[in-house]
C-alpha positions, -999 to +999 in steps of 0.1 A: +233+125-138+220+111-101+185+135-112+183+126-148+184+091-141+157+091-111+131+113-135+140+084-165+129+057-138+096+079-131+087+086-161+087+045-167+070+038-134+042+065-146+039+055-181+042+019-179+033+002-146-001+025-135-018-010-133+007-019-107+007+018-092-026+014-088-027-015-075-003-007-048-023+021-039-052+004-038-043-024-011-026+007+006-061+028+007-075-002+023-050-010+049-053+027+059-091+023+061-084-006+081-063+016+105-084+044+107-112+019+117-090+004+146-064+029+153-075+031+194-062-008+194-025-006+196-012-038+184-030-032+151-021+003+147+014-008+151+009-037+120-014-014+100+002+022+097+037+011+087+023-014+061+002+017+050+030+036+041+052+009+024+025-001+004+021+037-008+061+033-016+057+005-038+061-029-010+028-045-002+037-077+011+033-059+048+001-050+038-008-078+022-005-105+047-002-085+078-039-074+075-058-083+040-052-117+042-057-112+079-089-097+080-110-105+043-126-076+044-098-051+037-086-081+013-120-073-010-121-032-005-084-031-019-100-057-048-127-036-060 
């Protein structure tokens, strides 16, 4: 029942929110870029990394405003 249910909740997520899924991904990819560009500086691997992943899980408030809105330049990446 627990299984059948989580596929039925894919299958919605796949089918009917890819413009949000992608979306989501998206600001994620850019956030990572971000990271991978300044990973040696510790306080923003810390912010970065974490809103990398949650953003990949679906939360991109982390990413959003810890680092686009932060820095424009991931901002307009995650944009285009």
């Amino acid at each position: 029942m627990l299984l059948t249910l989580n596929w039925c909740v894919l299958q919605v997520v796949l089918v009917y929110d890819q413009w949000i899924s992608l979306s989501n991904i998206a600001q994620g990819s850019a956030v990572f870029a971000y990271y991978f560009i300044k990973r040696h500086d510790e306080r923003e691997a810390q912010i970065s990394l974490p809103a990398t992943i949650s953003a990949y899980l679906g939360v991109t408030e982390p990413a959003l405003f810890g680092v686009n809105v932060k820095y424009v330049y991931p901002l307009v990446a995650g944009y285009v």
